[in-house]
N, C-alpha and C positions, 0 to 999 in steps of 0.2 A: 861425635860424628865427624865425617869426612870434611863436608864443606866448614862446620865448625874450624878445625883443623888449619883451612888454609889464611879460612877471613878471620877466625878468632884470638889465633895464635902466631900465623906465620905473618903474614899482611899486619897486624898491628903490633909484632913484636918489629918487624925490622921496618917500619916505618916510622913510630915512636923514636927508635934508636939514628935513622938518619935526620928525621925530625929537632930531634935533642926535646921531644915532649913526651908528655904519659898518656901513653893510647891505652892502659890496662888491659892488654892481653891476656888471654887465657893462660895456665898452668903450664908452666913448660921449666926447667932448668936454666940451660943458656943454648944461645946460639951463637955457633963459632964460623968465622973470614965474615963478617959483617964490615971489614973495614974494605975487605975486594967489592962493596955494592955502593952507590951511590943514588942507586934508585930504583924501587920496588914499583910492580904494575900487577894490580890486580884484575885480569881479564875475566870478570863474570860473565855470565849470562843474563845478567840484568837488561833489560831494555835499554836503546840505544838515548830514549827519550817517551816522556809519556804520554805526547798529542800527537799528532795528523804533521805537525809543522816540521818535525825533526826527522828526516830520512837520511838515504845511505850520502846523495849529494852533497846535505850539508853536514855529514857528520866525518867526512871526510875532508872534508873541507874543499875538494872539486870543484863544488857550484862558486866559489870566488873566480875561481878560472873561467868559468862559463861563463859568466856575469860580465867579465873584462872583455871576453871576447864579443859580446854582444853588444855593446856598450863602442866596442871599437868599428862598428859595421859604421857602412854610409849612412844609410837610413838612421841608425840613432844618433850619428854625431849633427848630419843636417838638421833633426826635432832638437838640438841641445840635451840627448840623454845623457846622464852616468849609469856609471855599475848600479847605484840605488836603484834605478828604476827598475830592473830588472829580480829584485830582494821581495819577498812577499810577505818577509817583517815588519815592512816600513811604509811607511805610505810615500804616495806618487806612482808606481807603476801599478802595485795589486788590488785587487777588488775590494772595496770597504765595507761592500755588506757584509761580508764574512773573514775580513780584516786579513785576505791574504790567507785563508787555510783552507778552502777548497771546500769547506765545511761545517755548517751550521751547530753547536753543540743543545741535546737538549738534556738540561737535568732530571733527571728519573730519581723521583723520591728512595732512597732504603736499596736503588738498586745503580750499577754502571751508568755514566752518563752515554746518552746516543749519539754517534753525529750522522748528520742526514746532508745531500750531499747543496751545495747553495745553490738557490733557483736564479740567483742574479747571473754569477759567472758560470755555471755548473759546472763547478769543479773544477776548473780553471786557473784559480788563484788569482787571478791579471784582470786588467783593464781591456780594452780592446786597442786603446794606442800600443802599449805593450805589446800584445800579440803578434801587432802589424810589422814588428822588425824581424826578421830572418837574418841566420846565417844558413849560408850552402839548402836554401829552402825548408829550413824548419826553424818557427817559433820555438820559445823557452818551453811551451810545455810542451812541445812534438819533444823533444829532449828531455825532458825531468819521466815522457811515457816510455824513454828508449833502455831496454835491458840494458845490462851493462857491458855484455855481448855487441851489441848493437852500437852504441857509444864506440867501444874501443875500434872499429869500423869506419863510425861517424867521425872519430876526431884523430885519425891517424898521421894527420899530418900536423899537429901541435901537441908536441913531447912533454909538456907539461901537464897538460890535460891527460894524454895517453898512461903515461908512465901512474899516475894517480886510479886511473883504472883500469890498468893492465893486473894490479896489484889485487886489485879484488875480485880478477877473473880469474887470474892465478890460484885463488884458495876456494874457488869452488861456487862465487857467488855471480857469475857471469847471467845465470836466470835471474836474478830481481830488475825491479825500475830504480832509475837513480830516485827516482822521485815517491817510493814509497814508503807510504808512512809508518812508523816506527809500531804503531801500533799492531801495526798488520805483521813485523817479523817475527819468527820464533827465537829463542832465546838462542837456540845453534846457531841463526842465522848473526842474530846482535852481537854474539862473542866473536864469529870472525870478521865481521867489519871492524872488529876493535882491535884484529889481530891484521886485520890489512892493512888498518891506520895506522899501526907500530911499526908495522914492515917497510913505511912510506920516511920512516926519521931517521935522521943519520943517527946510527948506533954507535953509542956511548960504550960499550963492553964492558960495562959496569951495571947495566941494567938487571933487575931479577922480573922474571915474569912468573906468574901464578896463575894455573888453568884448572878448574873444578870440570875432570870428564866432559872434556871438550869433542870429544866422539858420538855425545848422546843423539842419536835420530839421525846421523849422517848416515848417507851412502857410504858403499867400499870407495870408491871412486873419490866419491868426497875426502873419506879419511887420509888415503894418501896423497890429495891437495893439502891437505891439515900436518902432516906429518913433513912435507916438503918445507911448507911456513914453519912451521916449528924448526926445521933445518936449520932456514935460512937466518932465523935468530941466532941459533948458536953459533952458525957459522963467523955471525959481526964479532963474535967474542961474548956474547951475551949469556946468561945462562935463565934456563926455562926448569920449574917446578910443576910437573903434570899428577894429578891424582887423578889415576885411571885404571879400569879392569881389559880396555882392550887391546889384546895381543898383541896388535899389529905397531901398535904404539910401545906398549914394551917392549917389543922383542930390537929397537930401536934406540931403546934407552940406553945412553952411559952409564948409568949406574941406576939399580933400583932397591925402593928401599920395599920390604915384604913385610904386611902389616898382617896379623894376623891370630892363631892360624884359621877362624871361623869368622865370621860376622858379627858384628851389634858386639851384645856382653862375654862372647866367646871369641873375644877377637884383642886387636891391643897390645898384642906381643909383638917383639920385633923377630920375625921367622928367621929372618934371611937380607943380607942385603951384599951387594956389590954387580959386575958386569953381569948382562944375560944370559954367560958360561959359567958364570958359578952360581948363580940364584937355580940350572936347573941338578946341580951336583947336591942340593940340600932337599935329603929326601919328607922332611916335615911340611916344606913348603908346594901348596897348591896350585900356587904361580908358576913354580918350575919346573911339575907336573904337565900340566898343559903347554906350558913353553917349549918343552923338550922335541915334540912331535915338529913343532914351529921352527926352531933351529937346523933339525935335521932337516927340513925342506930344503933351506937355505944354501945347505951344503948343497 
């Protein structure tokens, strides 16, 4: 299978290999310019995190900015705050009935655990000393509620903060809260904060990224946020590995490789591979069937 493919073979073959350990990869031959990579990234769709505590703020690493900046106001440095106080991991600023997650868990026997929301802070996370410090008139969580539209608004006049979520308004995530919980994003949503978070590090041009149909449930609009970011990597010198059937995204590709020529057990041949003008020149392949119509638009 596909996703086999990228996690079972491609991800633990050249990762084992810059590793210098035995990942046991899937069945493959060899893979050749492994010495041009020095470091593989597997962007799934896996959750960004499994609880309520792990959103887009802190998975970004953002909310350390927030935190500094909050911590630097009058009001918190006259109470003697730091950055802690403002952390809803640690005790001192966040509510301890519900230890800082906004969120009570209850275990449901044979089924998902529930969270319900805490009747101490409701929902809050914080204490009330906490709350009582502002910047520019909004507590930590008027900001953890603020899209990420709204944020980039809110904090435009500190480039460090800005540029961190410019990044993930750029690829299409400008509707979420900085502050919500990882449970609540879909898997589309979790793989491009992981592709916003890569776009935020100075590139190595030695990186391999790896995308399992990063297109799935996005808008058009989205996709070519998605295809922009993908740019932008290749652009640092980096090189990206997409498995994907939409168009829009091959007809973009440097080079594709055409897997085929049917699905599941009728599939597994190599069709056709090279630029998007010769994958539609090979008439067996289905990819350059449909891409053909695609190209001539273009023109």
């Amino acid at each position: 299978g596909k996703s086999s493919l990228i996690e079972e073979v491609l991800y633990k073959a050249v990762d084992g290999y810059l590793r210098k350990v035995e990942t046991y990869p899937g069945k493959h031959e060899k893979i050749l310019g492994l010495e041009h990579i020095d470091k593989v990234i597997n962007i799934s769709q896996d959750p960004i995190g499994r609880t309520p505590r792990s959103n887009p703020a802190t998975y970004t690493k953002v909310f350390d900015d927030i935190r500094d900046l909050f911590a630097q106001t009058i009001d918190a440095r006259a109470r003697g705050f730091d950055k802690g106080q403002f952390s809803f991991n640690t005790r001192g600023g966040r509510c301890e009935h519900c230890e800082g997650a906004g969120v009570t868990r209850i275990s449901m026997n044979f089924l998902p655990d529930v969270y319900v929301k805490c009747e101490i802070c409701d929902g809050k996370r914080y204490n009330d000393d906490t709350l009582s410090i502002k910047y520019r008139n909004k507590n930590i969580v008027d900001v953890l509620n603020m899209t990420v539209e709204e944020a980039v608004n809110f904090f435009e006049n500190r480039p460090n903060i800005l540029r961190r979520l410019q990044t993930l308004n750029d690829i299409g995530l400008g509707y979420i809260k900085l502050g919500q919980p990882a449970p609540e994003l879909s898997g589309g949503e979790a793989q491009r904060l992981k592709i916003a978070f890569e776009l935020q590090k100075r590139p190595t041009g030695k990186t391999l990224y790896l995308l399992d149909e990063p297109t799935t449930g996005l808008h058009v609009d989205d996709v070519s946020r998605l295809i922009l970011a993908l740019q932008a990597i290749v652009n640092n010198g980096d090189s990206v590995i997409v498995i994907e059937h939409n168009l829009d995204i091959i007809k973009v590709a440097d080079y594709i490789i055409d897997l085929g020529p049917e699905g599941g057990n009728h599939g597994g041949e190599l069709v056709a591979c090279g630029t998007p003008e010769d994958i539609v020149k090979v008439k067996a392949s289905h990819t350059g069937r449909f891409l053909k119509p695609y190209l001539e638009k273009e023109k």
